[in-house]
N, CA, C and O of each residue as an XYZ file, in Angstrom:
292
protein
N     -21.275   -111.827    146.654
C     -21.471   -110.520    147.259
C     -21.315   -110.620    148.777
O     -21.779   -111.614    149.335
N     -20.623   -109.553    149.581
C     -21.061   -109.808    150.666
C     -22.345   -109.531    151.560
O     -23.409   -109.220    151.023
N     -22.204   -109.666    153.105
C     -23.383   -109.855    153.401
C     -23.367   -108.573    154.189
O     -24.213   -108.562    155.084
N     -22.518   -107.327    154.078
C     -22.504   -106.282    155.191
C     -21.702   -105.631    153.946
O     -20.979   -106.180    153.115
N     -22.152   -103.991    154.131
C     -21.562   -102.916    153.589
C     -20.325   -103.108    153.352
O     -19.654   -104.045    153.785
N     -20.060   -102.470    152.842
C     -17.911   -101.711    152.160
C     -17.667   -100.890    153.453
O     -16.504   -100.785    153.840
N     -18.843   -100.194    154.276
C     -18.511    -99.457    154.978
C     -18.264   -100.452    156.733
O     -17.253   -100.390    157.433
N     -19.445   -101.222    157.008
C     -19.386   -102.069    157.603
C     -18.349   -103.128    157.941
O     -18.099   -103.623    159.039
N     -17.804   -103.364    156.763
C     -16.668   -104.244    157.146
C     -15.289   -103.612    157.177
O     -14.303   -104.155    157.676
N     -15.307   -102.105    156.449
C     -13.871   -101.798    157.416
C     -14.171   -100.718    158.653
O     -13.325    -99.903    159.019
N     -15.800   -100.857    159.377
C     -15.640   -100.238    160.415
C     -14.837   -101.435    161.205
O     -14.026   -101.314    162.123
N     -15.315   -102.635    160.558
C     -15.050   -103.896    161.439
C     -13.443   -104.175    161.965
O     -12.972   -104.634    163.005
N     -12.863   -103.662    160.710
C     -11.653   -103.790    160.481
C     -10.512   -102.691    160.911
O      -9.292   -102.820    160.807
N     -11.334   -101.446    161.484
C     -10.216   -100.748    162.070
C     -10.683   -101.039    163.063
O      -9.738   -101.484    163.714
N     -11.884   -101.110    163.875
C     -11.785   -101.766    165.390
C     -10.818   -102.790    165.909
O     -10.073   -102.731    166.887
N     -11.005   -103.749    165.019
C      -9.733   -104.763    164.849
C      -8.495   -104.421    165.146
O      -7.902   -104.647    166.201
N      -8.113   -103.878    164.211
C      -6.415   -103.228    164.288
C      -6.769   -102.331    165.800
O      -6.113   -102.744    166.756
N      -7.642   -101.269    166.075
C      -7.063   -100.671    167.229
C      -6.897   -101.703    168.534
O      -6.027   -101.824    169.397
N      -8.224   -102.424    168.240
C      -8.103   -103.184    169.839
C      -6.742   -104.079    169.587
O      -6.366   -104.519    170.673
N      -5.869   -104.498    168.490
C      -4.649   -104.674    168.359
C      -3.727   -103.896    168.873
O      -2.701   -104.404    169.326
N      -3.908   -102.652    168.894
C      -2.870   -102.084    169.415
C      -2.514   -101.013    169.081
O      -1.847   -100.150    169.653
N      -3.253   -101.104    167.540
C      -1.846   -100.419    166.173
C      -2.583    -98.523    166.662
O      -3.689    -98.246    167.125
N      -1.830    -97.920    166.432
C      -1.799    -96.283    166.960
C      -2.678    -96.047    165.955
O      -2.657    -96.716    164.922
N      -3.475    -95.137    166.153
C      -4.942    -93.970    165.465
C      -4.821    -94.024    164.024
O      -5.534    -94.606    163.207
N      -3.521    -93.129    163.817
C      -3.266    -92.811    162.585
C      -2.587    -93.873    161.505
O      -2.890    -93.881    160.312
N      -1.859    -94.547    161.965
C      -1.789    -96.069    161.223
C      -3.217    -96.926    160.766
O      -3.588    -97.424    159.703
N      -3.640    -96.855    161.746
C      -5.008    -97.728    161.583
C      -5.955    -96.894    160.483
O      -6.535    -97.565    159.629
N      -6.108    -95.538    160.489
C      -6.684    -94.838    159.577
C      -5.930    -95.066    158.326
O      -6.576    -95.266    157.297
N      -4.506    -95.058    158.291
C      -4.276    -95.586    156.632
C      -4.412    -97.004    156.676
O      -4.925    -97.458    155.654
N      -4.188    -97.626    157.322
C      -4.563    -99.189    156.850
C      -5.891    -99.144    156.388
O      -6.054    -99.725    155.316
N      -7.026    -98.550    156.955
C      -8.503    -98.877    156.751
C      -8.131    -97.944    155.360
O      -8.136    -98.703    154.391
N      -7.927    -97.043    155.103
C      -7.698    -95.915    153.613
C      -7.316    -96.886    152.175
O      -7.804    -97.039    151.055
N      -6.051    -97.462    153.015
C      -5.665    -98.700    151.860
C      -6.502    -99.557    151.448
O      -6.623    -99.729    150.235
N      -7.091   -100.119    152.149
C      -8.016   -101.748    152.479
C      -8.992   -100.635    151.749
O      -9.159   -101.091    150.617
N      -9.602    -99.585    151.841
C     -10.763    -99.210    151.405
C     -10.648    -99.288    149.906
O     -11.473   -100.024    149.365
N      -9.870    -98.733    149.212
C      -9.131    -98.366    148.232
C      -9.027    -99.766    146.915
O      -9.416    -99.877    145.752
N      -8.208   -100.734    147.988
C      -8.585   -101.846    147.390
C      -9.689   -103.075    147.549
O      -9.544   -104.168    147.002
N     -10.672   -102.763    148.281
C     -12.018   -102.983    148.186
C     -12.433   -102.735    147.184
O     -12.523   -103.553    146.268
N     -12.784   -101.546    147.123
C     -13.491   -100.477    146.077
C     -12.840   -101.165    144.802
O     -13.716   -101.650    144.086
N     -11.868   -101.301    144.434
C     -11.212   -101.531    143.271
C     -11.384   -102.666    142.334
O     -11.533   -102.707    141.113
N     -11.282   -104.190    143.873
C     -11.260   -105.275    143.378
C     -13.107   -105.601    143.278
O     -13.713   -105.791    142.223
N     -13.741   -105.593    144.719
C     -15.104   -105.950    144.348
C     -16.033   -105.218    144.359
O     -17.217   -105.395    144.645
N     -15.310   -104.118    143.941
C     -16.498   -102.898    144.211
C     -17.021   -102.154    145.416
O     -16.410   -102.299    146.475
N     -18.035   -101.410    145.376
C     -18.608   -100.899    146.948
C     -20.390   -101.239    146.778
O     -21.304   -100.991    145.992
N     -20.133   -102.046    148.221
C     -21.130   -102.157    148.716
C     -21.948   -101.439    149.331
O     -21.366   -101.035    150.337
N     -23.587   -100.819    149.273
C     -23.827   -100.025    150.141
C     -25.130   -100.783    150.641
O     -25.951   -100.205    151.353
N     -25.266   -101.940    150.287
C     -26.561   -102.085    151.291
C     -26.579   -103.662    151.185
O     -26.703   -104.105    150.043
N     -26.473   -104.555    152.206
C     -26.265   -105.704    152.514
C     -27.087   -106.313    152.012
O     -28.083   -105.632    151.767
N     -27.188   -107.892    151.566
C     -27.722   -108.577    151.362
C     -29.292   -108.586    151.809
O     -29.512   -108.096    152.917
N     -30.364   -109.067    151.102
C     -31.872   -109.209    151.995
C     -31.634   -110.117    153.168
O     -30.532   -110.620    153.387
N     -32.238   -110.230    153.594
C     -32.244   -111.351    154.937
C     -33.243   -111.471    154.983
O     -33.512   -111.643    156.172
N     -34.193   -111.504    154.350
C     -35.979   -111.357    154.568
C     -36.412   -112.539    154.097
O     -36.051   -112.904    152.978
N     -37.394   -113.449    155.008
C     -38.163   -114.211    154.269
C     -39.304   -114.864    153.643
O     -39.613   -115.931    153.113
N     -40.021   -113.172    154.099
C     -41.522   -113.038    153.597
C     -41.232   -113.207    151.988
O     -40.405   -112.707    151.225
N     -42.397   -114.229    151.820
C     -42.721   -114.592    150.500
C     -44.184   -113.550    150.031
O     -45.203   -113.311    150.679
N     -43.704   -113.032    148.463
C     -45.132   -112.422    148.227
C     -45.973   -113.360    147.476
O     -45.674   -113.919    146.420
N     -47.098   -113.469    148.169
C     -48.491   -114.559    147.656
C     -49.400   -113.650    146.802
O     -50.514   -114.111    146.552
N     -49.020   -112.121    146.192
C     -49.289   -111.526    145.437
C     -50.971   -110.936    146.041
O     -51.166   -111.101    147.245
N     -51.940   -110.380    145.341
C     -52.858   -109.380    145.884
C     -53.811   -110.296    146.272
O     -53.906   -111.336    145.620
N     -54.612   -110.079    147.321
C     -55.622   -110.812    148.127
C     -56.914   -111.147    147.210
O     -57.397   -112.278    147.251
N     -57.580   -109.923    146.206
C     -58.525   -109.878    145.797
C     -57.915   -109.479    144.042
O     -56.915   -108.802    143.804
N     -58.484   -109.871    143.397
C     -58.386   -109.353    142.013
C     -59.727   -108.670    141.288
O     -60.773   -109.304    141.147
N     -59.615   -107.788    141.007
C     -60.891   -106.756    140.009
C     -61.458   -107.783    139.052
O     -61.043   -108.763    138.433
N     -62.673   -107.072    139.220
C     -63.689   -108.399    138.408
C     -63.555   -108.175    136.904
O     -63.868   -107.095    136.405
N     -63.159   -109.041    136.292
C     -62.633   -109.266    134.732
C     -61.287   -109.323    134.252
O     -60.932   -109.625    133.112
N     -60.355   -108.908    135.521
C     -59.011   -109.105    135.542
C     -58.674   -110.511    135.526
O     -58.981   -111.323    136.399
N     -57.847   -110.797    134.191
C     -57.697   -112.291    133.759
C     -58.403   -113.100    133.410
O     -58.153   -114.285    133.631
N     -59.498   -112.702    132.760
C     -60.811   -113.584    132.231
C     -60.882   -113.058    130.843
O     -60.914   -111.856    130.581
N     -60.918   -114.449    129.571
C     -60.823   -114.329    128.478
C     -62.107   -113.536    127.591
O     -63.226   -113.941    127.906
N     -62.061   -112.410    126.476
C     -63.241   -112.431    125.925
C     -63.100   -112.951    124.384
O     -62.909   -112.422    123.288
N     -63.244   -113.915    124.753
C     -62.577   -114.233    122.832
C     -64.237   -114.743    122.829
O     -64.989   -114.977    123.774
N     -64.454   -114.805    121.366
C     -65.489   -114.438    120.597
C     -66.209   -116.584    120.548
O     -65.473   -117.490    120.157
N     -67.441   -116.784    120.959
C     -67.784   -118.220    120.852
C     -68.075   -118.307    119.502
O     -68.414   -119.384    119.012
């Protein structure tokens, strides 16, 4: 998967081409194409990878009898 949006990486990618050179409306179908076959081959991405690395150590306190056996002596 990647690590940045479908949208993210061809904002990335017509910045690219313009600071190349390539004229407005070229660059808008190149990014149209590239979108097109994004979408097609790996799908669309809309929300990047976690990057987080809080671990959950689960609830501080547990209710009294929560997880305590009553089986019969």
């Amino acid at each position: 998967m990647p690590a940045q949006t479908t949208a993210q990486s061809l904002i990335e990618y017509r910045a690219e081409l313009r600071a190349g050179g390539i004229d407005h409306d070229l660059a808008n179908d190149l990014v149209r194409d590239a979108a097109r076959a994004i979408v097609a081959n790996d799908g669309l991405c809309t929300k990047p990878l976690p990057t987080s690395t809080i671990e959950f150590t689960g609830p501080s306190e547990v209710p009294e009898g929560v997880g305590e056996s009553k089986s019969p002596a």
